[in-house]
N, C-alpha and C positions, 0 to 999 in steps of 0.2 A: 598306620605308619606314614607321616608324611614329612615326607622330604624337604621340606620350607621351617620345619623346625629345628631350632638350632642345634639342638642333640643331636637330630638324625647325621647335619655336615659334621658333627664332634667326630661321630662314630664310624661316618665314611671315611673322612680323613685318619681319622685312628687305622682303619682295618687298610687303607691304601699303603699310608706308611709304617703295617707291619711288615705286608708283602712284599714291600719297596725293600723293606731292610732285611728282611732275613733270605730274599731271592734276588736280591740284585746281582749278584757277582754269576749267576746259574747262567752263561749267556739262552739256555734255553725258556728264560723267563722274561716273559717280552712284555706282560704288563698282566692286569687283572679285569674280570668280565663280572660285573654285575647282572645277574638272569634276575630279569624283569618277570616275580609271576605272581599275578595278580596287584601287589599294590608295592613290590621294591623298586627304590627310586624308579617313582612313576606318581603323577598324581592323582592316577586312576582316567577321572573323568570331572566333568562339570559337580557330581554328587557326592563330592570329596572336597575337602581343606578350607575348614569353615571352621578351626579351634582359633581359639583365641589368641594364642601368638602368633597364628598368620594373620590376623582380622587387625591386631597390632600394628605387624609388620605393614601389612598394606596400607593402613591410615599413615602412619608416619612416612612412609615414602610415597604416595600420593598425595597426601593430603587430604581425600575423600574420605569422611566420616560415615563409621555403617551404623546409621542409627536403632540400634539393638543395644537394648541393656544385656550388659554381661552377667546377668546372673539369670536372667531369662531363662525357661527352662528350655524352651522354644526359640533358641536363640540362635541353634543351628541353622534350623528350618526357615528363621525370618532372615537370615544374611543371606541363605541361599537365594531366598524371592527378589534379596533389594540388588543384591550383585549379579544377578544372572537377565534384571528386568532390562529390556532391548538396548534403552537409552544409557547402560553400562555395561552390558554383556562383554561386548569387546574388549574396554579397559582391564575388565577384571582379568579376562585371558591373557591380554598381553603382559599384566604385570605379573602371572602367575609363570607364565611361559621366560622372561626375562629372571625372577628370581630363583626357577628352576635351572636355568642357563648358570646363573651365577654357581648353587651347588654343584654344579656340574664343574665349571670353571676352577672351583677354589680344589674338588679332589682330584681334578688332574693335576693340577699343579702342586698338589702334595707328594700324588704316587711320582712324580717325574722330577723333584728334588734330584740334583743328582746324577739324573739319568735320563736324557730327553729321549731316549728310542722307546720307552715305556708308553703303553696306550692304555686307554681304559675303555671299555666295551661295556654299552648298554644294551639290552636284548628290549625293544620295545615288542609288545606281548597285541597283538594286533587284536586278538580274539577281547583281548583288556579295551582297547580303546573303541571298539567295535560298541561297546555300553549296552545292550539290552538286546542285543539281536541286531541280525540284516536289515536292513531298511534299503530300502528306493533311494531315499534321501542319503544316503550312506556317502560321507566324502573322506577318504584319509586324511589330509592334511587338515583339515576341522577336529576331524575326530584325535586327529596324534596333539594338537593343540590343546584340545580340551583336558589332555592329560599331562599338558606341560613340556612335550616334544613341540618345538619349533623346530623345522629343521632349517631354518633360512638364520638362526640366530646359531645352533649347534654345530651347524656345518665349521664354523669362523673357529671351532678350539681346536688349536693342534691339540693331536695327543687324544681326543677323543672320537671311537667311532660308534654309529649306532646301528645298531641291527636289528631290522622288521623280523617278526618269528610268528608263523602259523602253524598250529597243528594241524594237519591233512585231516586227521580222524575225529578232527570235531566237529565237525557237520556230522556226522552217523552220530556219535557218543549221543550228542544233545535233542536228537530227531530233527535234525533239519536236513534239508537237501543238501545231499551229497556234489549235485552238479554246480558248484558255484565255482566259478574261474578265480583266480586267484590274482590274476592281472591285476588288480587294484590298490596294492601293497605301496607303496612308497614311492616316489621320484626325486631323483635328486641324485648328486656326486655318494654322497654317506650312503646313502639308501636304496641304491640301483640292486 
């Protein structure tokens, strides 16, 4: 399921303003929480969003051609190599992180028709952007980017907040050490 297709905004936008309309007058209904788990609006990680109408989307709005035939069967696997190769890694983040922003942007502004006290809450799922395990190398702000959280561009939407989420008991579940601080999670106004 990725969030840069344009179904997904049809259907966010659809399911915001059902709950916009059939709970708006509730004053106990103060907006709607999309729980990020595993891959809802979220773009995972760098090893996600490599179909063809984001490969699209990204040429027409940069103008950087991913030279992969689309009928390729291997054609995931060759965009990943040519988008992620050092001398475009970054671009490809920032535009994924900016058109991520924009879905972001266009459903709050659907749920809050209307009703500007309404929010929209994202649970970013940290265990999700964590990708493969603990690592030394281990940075949040990389890793919540790589899955399309910026929080320096998210911070700027009223109306939306984002919420880091850890499960305590995943370190035992999956045999990892239990001792790992949790201090690492997020900085910023949204994400304190």
């Amino acid at each position: 399921l990725n969030p840069l297709h344009p179904l997904f905004l049809r259907n966010a936008k659809r399911l915001a303003a059902f709950y916009r309309d059939k709970y708006q007058t509730n004053p106990m209904f103060q907006g709607i929480t999309f729980r990020e788990s595993n891959v809802i609006f979220s773009l995972v990680g760098l090893d996600y969003g490599y179909e063809d109408s984001t490969i699209a989307q990204f040429e027409k709005e940069t103008g950087i051609k991913v030279p992969v035939s689309r009928t390729s069967k291997t054609r995931f696997a060759e965009r990943f190599r040519f988008l992620t190769a050092p001398e475009r890694k970054e671009k490809w983040i920032r535009w994924r992180c900016k058109a991520f922003a924009e879905v972001c942007r266009a459903t709050v502004e659907e749920l809050r028709k209307g009703n500007n006290r309404l929010r929209l809450q994202l649970w970013a799922d940290c265990i999700t952007v964590l990708g493969n395990g603990w690592k030394k190398s281990y940075s949040p702000e990389r890793d919540l980017r790589e899955a399309g959280f910026d929080p320096a561009l998210l911070e700027k939407l009223e109306g939306l907040d984002i919420v880091p989420v850890i499960r305590p008991d995943y370190q035992r579940v999956h045999g990892r050490s239990s001792k790992v601080s949790e201090e690492y999670l997020v900085s910023g106004k949204r994400f304190a």
